[in-house]
N, C-alpha and C positions, 0 to 999 in steps of 0.2 A: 661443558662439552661443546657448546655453539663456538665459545671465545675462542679454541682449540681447533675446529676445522673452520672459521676463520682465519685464524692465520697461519693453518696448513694451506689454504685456496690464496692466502696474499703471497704464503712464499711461491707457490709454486706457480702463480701470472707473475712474479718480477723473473723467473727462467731467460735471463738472457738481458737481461734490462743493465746496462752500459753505465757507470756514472755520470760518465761524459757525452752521453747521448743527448738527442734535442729531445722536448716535453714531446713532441709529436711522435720521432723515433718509440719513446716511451709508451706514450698510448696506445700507440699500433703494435708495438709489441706484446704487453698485458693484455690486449684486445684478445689478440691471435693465440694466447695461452688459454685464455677461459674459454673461448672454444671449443678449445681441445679435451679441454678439460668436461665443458657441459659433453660434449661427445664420447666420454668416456664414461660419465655417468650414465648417460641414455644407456649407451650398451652393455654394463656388469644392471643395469634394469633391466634392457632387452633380455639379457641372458638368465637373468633370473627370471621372468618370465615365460621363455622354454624352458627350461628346469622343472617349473612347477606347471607346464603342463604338459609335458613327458613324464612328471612323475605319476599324473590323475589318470593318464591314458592309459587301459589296458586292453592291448589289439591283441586280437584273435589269430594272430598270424605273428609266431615270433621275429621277425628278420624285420618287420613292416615299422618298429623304434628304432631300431638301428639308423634304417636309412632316411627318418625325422631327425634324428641327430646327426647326421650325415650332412643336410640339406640345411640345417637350421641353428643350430650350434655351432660346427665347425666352423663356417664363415661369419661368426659374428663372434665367438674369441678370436679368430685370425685378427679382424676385425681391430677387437679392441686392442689387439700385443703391438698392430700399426699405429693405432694413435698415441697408445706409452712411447713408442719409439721415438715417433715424433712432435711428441713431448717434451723427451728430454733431446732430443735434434734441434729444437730450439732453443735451448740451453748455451750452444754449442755455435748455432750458425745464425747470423746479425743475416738474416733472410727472411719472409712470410712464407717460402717453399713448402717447408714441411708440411704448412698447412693446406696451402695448395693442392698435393700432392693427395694428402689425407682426405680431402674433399670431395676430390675429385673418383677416389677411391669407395668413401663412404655413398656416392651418386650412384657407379655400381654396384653396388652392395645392397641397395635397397631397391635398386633397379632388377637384381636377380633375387633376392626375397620376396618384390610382388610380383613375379610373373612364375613362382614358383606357388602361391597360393591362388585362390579362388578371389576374383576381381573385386565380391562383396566385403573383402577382408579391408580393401582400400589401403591396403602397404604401400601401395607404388605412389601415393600421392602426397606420401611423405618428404617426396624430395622437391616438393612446391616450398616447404619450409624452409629448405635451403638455398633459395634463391637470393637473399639480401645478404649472406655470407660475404661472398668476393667482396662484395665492396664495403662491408662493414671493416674485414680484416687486410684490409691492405691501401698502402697511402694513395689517395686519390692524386700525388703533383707526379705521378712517374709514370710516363707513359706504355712502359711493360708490365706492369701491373695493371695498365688498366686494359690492355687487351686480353693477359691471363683472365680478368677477372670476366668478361664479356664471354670470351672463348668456353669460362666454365658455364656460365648462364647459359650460353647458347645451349651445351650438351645438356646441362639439366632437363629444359622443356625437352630436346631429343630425346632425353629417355623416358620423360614420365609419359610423351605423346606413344613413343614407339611400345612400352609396358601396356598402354592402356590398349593400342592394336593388337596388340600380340592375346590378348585377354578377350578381346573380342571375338578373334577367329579361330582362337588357338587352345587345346585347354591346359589350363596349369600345369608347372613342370611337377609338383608332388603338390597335391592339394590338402588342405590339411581334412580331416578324418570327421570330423565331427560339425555339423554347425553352430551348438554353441562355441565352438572354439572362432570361429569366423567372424561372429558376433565379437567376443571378445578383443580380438585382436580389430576388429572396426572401431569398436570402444578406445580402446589405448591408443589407436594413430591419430582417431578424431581428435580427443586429448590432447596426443601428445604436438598436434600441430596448432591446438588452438593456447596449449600452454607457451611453442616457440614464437607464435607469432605476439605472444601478451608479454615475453623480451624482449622482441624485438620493437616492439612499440615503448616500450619503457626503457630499451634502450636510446631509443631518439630523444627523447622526449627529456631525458636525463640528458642527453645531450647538447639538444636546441637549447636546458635552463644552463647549464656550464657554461655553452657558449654568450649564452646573452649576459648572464654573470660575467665572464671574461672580459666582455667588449664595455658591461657598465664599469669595472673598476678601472679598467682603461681608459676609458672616457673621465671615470674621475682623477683619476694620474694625472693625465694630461690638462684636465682643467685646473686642479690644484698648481700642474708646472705652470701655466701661463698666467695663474694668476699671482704666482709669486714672481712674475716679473713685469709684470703688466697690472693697469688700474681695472677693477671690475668690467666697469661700464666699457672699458675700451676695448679689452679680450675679446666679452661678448659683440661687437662692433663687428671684429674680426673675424668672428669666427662663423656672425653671419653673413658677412658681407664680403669677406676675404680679404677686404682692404680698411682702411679709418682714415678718418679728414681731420688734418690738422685745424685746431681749435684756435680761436683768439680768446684771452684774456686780457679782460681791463683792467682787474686788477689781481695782483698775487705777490706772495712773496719768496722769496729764493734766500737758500739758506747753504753757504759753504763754510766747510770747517778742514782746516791743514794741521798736523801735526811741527811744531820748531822743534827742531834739534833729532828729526828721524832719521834723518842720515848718519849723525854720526853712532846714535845707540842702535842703530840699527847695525852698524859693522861688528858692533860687539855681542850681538845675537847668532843661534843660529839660524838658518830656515827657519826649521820648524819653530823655533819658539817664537822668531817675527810672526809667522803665521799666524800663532796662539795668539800673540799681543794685538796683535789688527785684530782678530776674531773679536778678544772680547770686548774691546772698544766698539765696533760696527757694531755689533751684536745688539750692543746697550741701546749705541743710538736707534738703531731700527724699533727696539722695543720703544724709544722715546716719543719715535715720529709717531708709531702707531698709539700711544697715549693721547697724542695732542691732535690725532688727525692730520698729519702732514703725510706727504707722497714723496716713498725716498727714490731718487731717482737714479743713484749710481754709484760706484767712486772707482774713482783714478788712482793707482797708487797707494796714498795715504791722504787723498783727500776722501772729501765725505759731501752726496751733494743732495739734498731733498726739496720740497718746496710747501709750500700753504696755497689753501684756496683754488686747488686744481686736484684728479681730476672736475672735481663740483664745485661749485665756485662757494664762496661765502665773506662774511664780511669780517670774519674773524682772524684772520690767516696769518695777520701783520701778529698779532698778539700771540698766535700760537706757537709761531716760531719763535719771537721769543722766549716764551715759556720752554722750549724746546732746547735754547742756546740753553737757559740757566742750568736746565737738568744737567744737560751736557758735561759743560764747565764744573757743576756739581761732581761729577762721576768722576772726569779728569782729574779735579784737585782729589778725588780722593786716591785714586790710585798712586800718583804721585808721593804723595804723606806713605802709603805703603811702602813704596816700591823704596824712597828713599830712607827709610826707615831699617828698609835688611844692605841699605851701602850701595844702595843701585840708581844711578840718574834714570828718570822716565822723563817723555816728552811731553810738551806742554801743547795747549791745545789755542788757534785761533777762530775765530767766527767770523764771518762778513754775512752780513743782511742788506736786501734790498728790496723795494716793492714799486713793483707797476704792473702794463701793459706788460703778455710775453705771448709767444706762441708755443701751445704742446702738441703734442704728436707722433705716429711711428711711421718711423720711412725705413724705406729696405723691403725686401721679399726673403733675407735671411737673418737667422739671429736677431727677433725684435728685438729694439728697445724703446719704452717709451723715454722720449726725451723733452728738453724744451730750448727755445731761442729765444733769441732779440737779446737788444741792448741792456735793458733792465740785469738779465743774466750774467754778460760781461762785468756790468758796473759791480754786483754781487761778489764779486769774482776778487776784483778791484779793493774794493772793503774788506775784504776777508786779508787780501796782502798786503795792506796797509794798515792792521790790527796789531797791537803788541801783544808777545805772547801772553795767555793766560786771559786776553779780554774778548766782547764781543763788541766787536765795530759795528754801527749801521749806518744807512744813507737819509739825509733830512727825509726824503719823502717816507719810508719806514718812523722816520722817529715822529709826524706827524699824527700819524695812525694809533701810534703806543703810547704816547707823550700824559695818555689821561689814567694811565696804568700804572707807568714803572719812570724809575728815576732811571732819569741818562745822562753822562756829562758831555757836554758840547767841547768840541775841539778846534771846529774854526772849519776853516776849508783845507784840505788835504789835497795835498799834488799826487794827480791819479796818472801811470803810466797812458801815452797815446789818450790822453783825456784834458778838460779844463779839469781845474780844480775842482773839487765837492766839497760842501761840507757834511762833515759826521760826526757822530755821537757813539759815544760809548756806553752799554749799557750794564747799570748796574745793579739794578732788583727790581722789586716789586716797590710801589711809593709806598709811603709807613702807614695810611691810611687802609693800605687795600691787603697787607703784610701781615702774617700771623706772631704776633710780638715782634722778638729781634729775631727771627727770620724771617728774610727777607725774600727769599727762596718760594715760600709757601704761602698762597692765596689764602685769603680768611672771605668769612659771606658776605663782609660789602666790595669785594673783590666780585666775588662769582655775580653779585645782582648786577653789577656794569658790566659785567661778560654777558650775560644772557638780557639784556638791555640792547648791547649792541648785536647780538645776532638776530635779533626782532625786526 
């Protein structure tokens, strides 16, 4: 039965409610429905409560029920036929009027109920309960609304002030007959205002936790977005400071990876499926960096750019990226064997490593990014374009740092665009010592004891 006029009361607050409306639209409209709605209940209560005490009453005078129901019933079904109306007028018109109107209505109507009783009955102080109405049901950013809603406040205190004078000096327009009935009816207003004022606190109250809900998971949206594009330490930097200080690093390492041959398999895709083919490459490597703790830092196109040893410095960084290349180049060749397996050429992949001095940082006031500089970067850059496909190049200063790790083959010096010569190394696994059997891919424990040796 409950499940049942639940969701007669849900359909009948969505009356009017828009698909295309805003959340706010929405609220204020299901607002202004149960309203109408508690106000329709109060009154088939009201009314049943003249019912049943016009039915107890037996006056001495026959004509003297009649004109109790004259005074007392009639305008409290009139009453309720106007809030059905405007009910389903809300149905009908993307407006809060109806309610307006009905309120405004309902302030009379209780304004000539208690000045038609004896002032100890306290009817006329019912319409104190009505006072956080207007502004509950109507949207506080429109400034016609918000004089409707003052305008009605105002008349309220006018009537309950003016009810309460008129009861002073005046005496009731029909009073009611008996005084336990006066009793009674002090009973049910006391009541029934101390029941609207215990919604009306529970509606705030429900309201202030929605809203502070609202703004925490916003707050955590918004902290999850900047942290997926920003390093921890540095968001929060920002986000307290409004701005961050470019850092110096003495030492780091930069790691760039180009796809050979994306141009032309790339004409023979469409969009979408390039899209696909970048996704799941990036994808992998982001999952890679955050295995080895590197910091990805961007890509262009179809490069790919991350770095070691920032934003927290550490003395592992040269190693990590390696580790980082091999996965790589791992995942490439395997795609490759795939891809050429169903008749399809896929692109090969190159790496350049390099390690020094760099500067990181976020500049801009739009669209962060964290990024980094200096020359070390360029040289990275360098290495990576001077790599043949399928290998990972590095710079002597990189291959110094790994040299106790992993076999690399020496190539001499390399003519670097706008640069002297460098020389570099190629790298090619893990040394056999530190290599779990013949792969050379996978670190064995006298591998991991000089990793954790050197981050000490």
């Amino acid at each position: 039965m409950f499940s049942q006029i639940y969701r007669i009361w849900k359909a009948l607050s969505d009356f009017g409610v828009q698909l295309f409306d805003s959340e706010s639209e929405k609220k204020y409209r299901r607002i202004q429905n149960q309203l109408l709605l508690v106000f329709i209940a109060a009154l088939i209560s009201l009314t049943a409560v003249i019912a049943a005490l016009a039915y107890t009453y037996k006056p001495a005078q026959p004509g003297v029920l009649n004109a109790y129901l004259l005074v007392y019933l009639l305008p409290t079904v009139t009453m309720l036929g106007l809030l059905v109306v405007a009910l389903f007028a809300m149905r009908r018109f993307a407006t809060p009027y109806p309610v307006i109107f009905s309120l405004a209505a309902g302030v009379l109507f209780i304004g000539l109920m208690g000045i038609a009783q004896q002032r100890g009955s306290l009817f006329y102080l019912y319409n104190l309960a009505l006072l956080p109405i207007p502004f509950i049901a109507v949207p506080q950013n429109r400034r016609l609304y918000q004089v409707v809603a003052i305008t009605v406040t105002v008349s309220i205190i006018a009537v309950v002030l003016s009810s309460h004078w008129f009861l002073e000096f005046y005496a009731p327009l029909l009073p009611l007959p008996e005084p336990w009935m006066v009793s009674v009816v002090a009973y049910i207003t006391l009541f029934s205002i101390l029941l609207t004022l215990a919604a009306y606190f529970y509606y705030i109250w429900r309201q202030n936790t929605e809203t502070e809900q609202s703004l925490e998971n916003e707050r955590r949206k918004s902290d999850a977005l900047l942290l997926n594009i920003l390093p921890a330490h540095v968001a929060h930097e920002l986000k307290d400071r409004g701005s961050t200080r470019p850092v110096l690093y003495d030492s780091a390492t930069v790691l760039f990876t180009d796809f050979v041959g994306f141009t032309q398999i790339a004409e023979r895709l469409t969009p979408s499926e390039l899209i696909g083919e970048l996704d799941k490459c990036f994808s992998h490597f982001d999952s890679v960096c955050r295995k080895h703790g590197l910091e990805k830092l961007k890509t262009i196109g179809d490069a790919y750019m991350c770095a070691g040893g920032l934003p927290l410095p550490n003395r592992t960084h040269a190693v990590d990226c390696c580790l980082a290349a091999l996965a790589m180049q791992a995942f490439m060749r395997e795609m490759q064997k795939l891809n050429e397996s169903g008749g399809h050429a896929y692109w090969q992949l190159r790496i350049g490593l390099n390690s020094g001095h760099l500067v990181a940082g976020v500049i801009g006031a739009q669209k962060f990014s964290y990024d980094i500089w200096g020359d070390r970067v360029n040289t990275a850059s360098r290495a990576e374009s001077t790599a043949a496909p399928g290998r990972i190049n590095m710079t002597e200063t990189t291959y110094e740092l790994v040299k106790d790790f992993f076999h690399c083959e020496r190539r001499g010096s390399v003519d670097v665009k706008n640069k002297a010569p460098i020389a570099m190394y190629y790298l090619v696994g893990l040394l056999p010592e530190l290599s779990n059997g013949s792969d050379s891919l996978t670190p064995n424990a006298a591998f991991v004891d000089r990793y954790r040796r050197l981050q000490a």
